[in-house]
N, C-alpha and C positions, 0 to 999 in steps of 0.2 A: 476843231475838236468835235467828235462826237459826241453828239446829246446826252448818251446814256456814260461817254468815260466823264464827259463833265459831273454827273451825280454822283459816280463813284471817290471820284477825286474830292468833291463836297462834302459825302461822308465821311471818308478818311481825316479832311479838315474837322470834322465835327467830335472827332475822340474814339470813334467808331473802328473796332478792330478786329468784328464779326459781325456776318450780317449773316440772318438764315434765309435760306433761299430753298424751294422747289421749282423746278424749272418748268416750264411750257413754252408756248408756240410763242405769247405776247410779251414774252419775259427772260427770253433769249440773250438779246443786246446788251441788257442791264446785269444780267450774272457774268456774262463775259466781258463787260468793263471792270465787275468788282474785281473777277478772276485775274485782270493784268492790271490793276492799281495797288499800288505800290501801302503797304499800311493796311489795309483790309482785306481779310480772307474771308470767302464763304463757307459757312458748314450746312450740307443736304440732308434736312433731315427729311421724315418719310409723310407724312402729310402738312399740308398747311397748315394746320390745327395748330401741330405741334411748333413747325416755325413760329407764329406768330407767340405762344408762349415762352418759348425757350429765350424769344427776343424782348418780350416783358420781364423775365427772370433776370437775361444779361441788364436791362438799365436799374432793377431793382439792386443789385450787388454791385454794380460800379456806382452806380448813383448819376452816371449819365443818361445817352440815348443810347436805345437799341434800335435795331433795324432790321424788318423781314421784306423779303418781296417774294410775289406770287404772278401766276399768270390771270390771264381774264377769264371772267365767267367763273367756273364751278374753284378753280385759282381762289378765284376771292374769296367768293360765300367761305368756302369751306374755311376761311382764315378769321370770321367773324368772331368766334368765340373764345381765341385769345386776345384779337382788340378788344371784347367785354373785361374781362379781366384788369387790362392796363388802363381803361377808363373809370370801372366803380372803384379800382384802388390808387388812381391819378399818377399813374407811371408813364412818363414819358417817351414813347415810342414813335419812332415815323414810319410805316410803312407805306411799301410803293406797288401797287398793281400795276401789271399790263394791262392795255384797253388795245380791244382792235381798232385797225386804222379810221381817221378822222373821214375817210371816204366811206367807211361803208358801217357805220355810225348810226342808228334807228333816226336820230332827229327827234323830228317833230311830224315824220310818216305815218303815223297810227299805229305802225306792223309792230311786233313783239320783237322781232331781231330782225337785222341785216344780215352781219358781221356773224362769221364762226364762236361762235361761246362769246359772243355780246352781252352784256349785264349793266345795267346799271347800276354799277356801286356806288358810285360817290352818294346816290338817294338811300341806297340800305345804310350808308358807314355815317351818317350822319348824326343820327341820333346817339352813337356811340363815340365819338371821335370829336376833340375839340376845334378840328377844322379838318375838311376833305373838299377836296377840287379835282376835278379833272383838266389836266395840262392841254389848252389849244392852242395854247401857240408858243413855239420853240425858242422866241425870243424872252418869254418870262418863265422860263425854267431858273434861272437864278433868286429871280422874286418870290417864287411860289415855294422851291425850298429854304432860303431865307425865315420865313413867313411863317413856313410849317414849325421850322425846328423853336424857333422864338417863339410860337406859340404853345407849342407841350411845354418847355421849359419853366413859362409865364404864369405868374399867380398862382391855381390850382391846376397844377401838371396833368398831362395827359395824352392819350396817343392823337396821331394825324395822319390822315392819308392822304396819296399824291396818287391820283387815276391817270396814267401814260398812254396813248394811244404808239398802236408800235410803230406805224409809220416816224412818229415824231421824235421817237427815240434815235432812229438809224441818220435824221438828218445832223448838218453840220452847226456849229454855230461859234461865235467870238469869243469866249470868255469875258473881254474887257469890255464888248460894247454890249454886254447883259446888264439887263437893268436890274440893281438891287433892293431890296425892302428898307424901309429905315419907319422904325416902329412909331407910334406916337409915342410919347413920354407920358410914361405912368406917374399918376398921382400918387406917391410913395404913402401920401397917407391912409390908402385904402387899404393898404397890408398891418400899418402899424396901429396901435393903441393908445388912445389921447390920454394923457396925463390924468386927467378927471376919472377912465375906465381904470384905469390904475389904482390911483387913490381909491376909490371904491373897494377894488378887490382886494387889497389891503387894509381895508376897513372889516371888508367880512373876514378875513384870515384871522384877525387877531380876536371878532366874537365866537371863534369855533372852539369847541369840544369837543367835537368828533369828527374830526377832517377828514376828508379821502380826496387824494389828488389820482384825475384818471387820468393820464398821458396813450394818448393812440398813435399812429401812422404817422399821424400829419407832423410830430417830431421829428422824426427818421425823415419823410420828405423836404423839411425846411433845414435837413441837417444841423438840428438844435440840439444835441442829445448833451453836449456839457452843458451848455447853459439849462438843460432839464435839470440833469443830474446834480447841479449849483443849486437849483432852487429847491428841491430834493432833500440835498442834506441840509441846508440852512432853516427850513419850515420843519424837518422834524415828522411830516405827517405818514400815516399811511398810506401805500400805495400798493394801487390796485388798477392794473393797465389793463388795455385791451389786447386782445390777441396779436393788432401789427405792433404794439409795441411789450410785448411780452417780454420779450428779450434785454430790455435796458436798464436791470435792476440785478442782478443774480439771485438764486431765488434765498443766501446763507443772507442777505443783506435783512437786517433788523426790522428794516423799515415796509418790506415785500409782504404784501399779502395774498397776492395770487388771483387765477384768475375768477371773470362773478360773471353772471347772464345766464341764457338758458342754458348752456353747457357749459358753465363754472363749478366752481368750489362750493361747500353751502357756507363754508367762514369769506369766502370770498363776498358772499350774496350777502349773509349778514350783514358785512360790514359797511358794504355799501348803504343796505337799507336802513341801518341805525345811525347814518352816518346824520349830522347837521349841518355839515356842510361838503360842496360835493363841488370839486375845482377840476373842469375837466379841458384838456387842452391840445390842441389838433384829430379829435375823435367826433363824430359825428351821433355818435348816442345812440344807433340804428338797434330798432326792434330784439334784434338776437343778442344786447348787452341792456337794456331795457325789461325786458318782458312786454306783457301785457295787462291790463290797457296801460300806454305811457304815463298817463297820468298817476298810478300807482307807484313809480319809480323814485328813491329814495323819499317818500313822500313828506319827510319831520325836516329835512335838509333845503338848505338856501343852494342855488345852483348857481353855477360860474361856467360859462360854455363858450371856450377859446374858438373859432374856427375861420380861415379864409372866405369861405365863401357866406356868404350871404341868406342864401336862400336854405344852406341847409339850419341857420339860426330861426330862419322865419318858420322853419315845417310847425316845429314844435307848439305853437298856435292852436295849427287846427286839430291838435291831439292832446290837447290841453294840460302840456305839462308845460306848469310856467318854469320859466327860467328868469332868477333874477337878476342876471350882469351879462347878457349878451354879447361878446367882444368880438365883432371881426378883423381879424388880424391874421397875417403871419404867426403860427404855433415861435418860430425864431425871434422874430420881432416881437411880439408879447412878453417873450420868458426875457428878451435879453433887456426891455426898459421896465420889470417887474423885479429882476434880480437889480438894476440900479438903486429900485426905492426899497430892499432888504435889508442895505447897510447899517449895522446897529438894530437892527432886529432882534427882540428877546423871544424868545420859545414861551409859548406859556406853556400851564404843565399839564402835559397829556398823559400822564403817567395811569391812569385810571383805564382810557379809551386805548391807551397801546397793551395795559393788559387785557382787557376785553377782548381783543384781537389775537393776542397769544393766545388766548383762554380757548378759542374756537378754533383757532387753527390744531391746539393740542385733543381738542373733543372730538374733532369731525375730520379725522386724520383721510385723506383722499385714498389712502394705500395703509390699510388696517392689517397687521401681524398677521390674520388670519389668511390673508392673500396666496403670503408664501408659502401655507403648507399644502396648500393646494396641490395633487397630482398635473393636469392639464396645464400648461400654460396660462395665464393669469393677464391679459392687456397691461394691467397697471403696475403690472410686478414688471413686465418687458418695457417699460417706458420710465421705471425707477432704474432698472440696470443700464437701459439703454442712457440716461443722463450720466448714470454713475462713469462708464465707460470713457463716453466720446470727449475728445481733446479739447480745450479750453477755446483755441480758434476755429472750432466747425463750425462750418456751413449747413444746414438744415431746412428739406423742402418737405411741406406734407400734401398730402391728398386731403380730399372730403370726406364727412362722412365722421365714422368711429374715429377715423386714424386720425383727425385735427385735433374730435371733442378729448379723449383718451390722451395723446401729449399733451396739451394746453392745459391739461385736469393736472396731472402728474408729472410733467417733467420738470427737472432743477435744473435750472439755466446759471451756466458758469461764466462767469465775465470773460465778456470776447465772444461768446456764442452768439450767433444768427441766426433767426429761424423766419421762413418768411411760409407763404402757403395763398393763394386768391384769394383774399380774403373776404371782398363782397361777392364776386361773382361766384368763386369756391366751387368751377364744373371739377366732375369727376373726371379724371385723366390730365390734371396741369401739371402731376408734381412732378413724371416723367421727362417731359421734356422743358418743364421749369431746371429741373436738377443738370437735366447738358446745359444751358441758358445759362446756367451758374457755376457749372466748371471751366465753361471757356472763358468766363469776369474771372477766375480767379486764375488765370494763368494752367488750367488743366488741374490745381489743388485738388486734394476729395470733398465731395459733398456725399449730405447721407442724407438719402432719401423713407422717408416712411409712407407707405402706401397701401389701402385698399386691395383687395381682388377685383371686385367694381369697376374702381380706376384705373389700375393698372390695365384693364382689359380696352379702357377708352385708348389709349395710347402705346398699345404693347409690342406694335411695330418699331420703339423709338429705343428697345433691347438692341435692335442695330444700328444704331448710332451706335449705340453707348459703345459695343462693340468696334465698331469702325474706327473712330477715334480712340479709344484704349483709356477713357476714359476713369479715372477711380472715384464711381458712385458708387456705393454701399447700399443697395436696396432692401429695406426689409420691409415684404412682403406681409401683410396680416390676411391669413387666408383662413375665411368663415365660412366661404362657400354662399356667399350671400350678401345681401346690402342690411346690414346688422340696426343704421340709425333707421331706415326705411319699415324693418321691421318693429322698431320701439313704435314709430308712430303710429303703425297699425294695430299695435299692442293697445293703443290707447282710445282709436277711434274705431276699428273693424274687428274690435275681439282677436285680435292675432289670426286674421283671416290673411296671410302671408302670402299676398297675391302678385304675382310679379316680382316679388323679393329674393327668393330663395331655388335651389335646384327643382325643388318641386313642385314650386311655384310658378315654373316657365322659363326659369334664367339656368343657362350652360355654362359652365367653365371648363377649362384644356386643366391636365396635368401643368401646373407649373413649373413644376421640377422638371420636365422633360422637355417644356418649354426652353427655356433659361436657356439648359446645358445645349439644346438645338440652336439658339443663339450663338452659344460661346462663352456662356457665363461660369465659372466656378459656384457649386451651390453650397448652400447648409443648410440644413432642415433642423428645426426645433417643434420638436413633439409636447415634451415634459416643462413644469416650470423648473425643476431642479438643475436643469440643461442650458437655460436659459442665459445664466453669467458667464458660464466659461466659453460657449457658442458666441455671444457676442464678442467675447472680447478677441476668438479666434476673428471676426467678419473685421474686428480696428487695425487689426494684425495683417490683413492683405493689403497688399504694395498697388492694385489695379483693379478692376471691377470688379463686387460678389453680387451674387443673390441670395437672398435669406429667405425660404420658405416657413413662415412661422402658423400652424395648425392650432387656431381658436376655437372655441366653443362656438355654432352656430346662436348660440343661447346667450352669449355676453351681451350686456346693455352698457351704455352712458350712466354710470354712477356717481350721482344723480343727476338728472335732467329733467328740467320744468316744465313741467303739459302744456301743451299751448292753450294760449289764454287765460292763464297765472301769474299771477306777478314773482318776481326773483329770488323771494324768502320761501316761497312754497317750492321747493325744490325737494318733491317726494320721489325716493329711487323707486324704480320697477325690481321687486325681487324675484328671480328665480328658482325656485326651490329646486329646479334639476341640479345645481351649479354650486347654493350657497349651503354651506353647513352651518350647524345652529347657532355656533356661537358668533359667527359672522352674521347671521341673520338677526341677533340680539342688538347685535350692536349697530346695526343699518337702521332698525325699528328706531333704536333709539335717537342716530342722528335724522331723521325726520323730522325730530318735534321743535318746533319752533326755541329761542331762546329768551 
């Protein structure tokens, strides 16, 4: 058997039933095993870039692996910045480079290259990748993907790389006489939570009066979301997720508070910061759900910080926000010997701290009446329709930028809805080809995509995909003409000196619209807010791709969003007087002011 059908065949073995691929000189053999094994097809998309996310999308929606491969050299590089992605947000990916052949190899020569588009990857992919090797010898190509795939899947997931030189792909080898990995046996208790951290947290549960339970990502990746949702209803508290787990509450649910951090809610922020106690589990607490300085963060609250890894328990230290229950654990294995010791559990009565919470979500309403009388288009008014809209099981990708902070501020999530978006790494241009990544997981379903002009432009080649395939994304488009978060923060630091930001500022955009339709896409344009609901609900209405070209204010801001170097309750909005009328301006003044 050939080297490269054996990998194919291995993936196929692994659940794998798309792998994205761009072809080159080093990477040849390996798309043309995928192409005749039987179980996995390749889908071409138009840069690397984009492979490499689309292929972090597909294992985010299946919940397995994804799989891209690239050629050598400019191949790689240009694939790094979707391995970021599926590493700051621990998605388990294998990707496979071409390397030129073991002969003509730099070595240990001094020279820069040998080999045609020679690179050393495996030294670039390492500091992002929870294991990368380059393949020298064709006898432990079984051990090395073994190895790899056990390795993303293991404790905190993650991608892996396998550097192929091409000679070694083309040779023959045994299947049966390939030597296999056989892992060490993990200490199960490194995942799980001793009885004693248990008791503890139990202990502080039943001293709160003002709880807030924060559930992040790391839920959805230990596939814990009943046993969340068990602990959920049984504690009674509020809940206030983080962006990856936005979604595992609907927003009609009693208990929902929405989202808090620098581009949260200001009821969200409150709630957090008056909170006493703050039980936070598979999220890692980072800067942009914190504020600044960490030590400010929920400051009157006892803290409980669930997390797998280790080191991201120890950061908090040098940034001197204590934590008092440290647990590293499995988010799964935490909630599920946490819900053991709940049996017979009384509620006490929070009936005081869950009005509080009412009280603020009803003051500091995120999409205030005055929204919709607006002429122009309105962000929060199209992200109110757009929840109202979309079907109870969609799938949902965002871009950077306006278009994340804007849905995660405003959108009602309906049980069974998904939303995912890069969440630490968050470049501009993932949601594109995250959104094909997530309609070939769902068997070709529609996903809907919300996106930037910014981003869209990082990835706008991946319109032919979507085309190719016949894909039904639903793009809609936010078009400012501008990078709109780039601009608050110069609002804040450079006077509004809009340098690089904006048309005028240096930065070019294409007709969209003429774009699209040069694609192949069907469009809609929405100018008015009044236009706004029956436009969308025509874009739910089409059976195959749309485009939505939606024309914002260059002038809309993140309402509200926290200056850098603020802590989470000072969450003062940037007002526009071009944009806000007075009585909407009365009432912005007044959710400023602390509670």
């Amino acid at each position: 058997m050939k080297l490269s059908d054996y990998i194919a065949d291995f993936l196929a073995k692994q659940g794998i039933r798309h792998a994205f691929v761009l072809t080159g000189g080093a990477s040849l053999h390996l798309i043309d095993s995928i192409n005749r094994q039987a179980g996995i097809d390749f889908v071409c998309c138009q840069h690397e870039q984009a492979n490499a996310m689309a292929a972090d999308a597909y294992a985010r929606v299946t919940g397995g692996l994804g799989a891209a491969v690239a050629t050598s050299g400019p191949g790689a590089t240009n694939m790094i910045t979707g391995v970021c992605c599926a590493f700051y947000d621990s998605v388990p990916v294998v990707y496979i480079t071409g390397q030129v052949a073991t002969f003509r190899l730099s070595g240990k020569t001094g020279v820069r290259q040998i080999g045609f588009q020679e690179t050393a990857v495996v030294e670039m992919y390492k500091p992002v990748t929870k294991y990368a090797v380059m393949l020298v010898d064709p006898k432990r190509i079984r051990y090395e993907l073994e190895k790899a795939c056990y390795i993303a899947r293991s404790g905190r997931p993650g991608p892996v790389l396998i550097d192929i030189p091409d000679n070694l792909q083309r040779m023959e080898v045994q299947p049966e006489r390939l030597e296999g990995f056989i892992p060490t046996p993990e200490k199960h208790a490194a995942f799980s939570p001793s009885p004693l951290q248990i008791q503890q947290c139990l202990d502080l549960v039943k001293e709160a009066r003002r709880p807030v339970i924060i559930p992040g990502w790391g839920i959805r990746l230990a596939k814990a979301e009943t046993e969340a949702l068990r602990m959920i209803e049984t504690l009674g508290f509020p809940v206030a997720p983080t962006w990856g787990a936005m979604d595992l509450l609907p927003a009609a649910h009693p208990q929902f508070v929405g989202s808090f951090g620098l581009h949260g809610t200001r009821y969200g922020n409150f709630t957090v910061q008056n909170a006493d106690l703050i039980l936070a589990i598979g999220t890692r607490l980072d800067t942009h759900e914190t504020g600044s300085p960490l030590s400010t963060f929920a400051r009157s609250a006892k803290r409980i910080v669930v997390d797998i890894d280790p080191n991201e328990l120890n950061k908090f230290e040098a940034f001197n926000l204590k934590i008092d229950l440290p647990v590293q654990a499995d988010a799964g294995e935490f909630l599920s010997a946490f819900n053991r010791r709940l049996g017979g559990y009384r509620r006490q009565d929070l009936s005081a701290w869950l009005g509080q919470v009412a009280a603020w979500k009803r003051d500091f309403p995120i999409c205030p009446p005055a929204y919709y009388k607006e002429k122009s288009v309105n962000p929060y008014v199209l992200i109110k329709e757009l929840s109202a809209v979309m079907p109870k099981d969609e799938t949902i990708f965002l871009d950077t930028g306006c278009a994340v902070a804007w849905t995660m501020q405003a959108f009602d999530f309906k049980k069974g809805q998904r939303i995912y978006h890069a969440f630490n790494n968050t470049p501009m241009g993932y949601g594109l080809p995250a959104s094909i990544g997530a309609s070939f997981a769902r068997g070709k379903r529609p996903v809907t995509l919300i996106s930037g002009d910014g981003s869209l432009q990082m990835n706008i080649q991946e319109l032919a995909t979507v085309i190719r395939h016949k894909l039904p994304i639903r793009i809609f488009l936010i078009n400012n003409r501008g990078y709109s978060m780039i601009q608050q923060t110069q609002d804040q630091w450079l006077n509004s000196n809009y340098v690089a930001s904006t048309v005028e500022g240096g930065l070019a955009f294409p007709d969209f619209i003429k774009v699209a339709k040069a694609y192949g896409f069907p469009v809609i344009s929405m100018r008015k807010n009044a236009e706004v609901s029956g436009k969308v609900r025509k874009a739910f209405a089409a059976k195959g791709p749309v485009f939505c070209d939606i024309e914002i204010d260059p002038a809309r801001r993140v309402i509200p969003q926290v200056v850098f170097g603020r802590p989470i309750e000072d969450a003062h909005p940037l007002i526009d007087r071009r944009i806000l009328k007075k009585n909407m301006l009365v009432s912005l003044l007044e959710a400023s002011l602390k509670p």
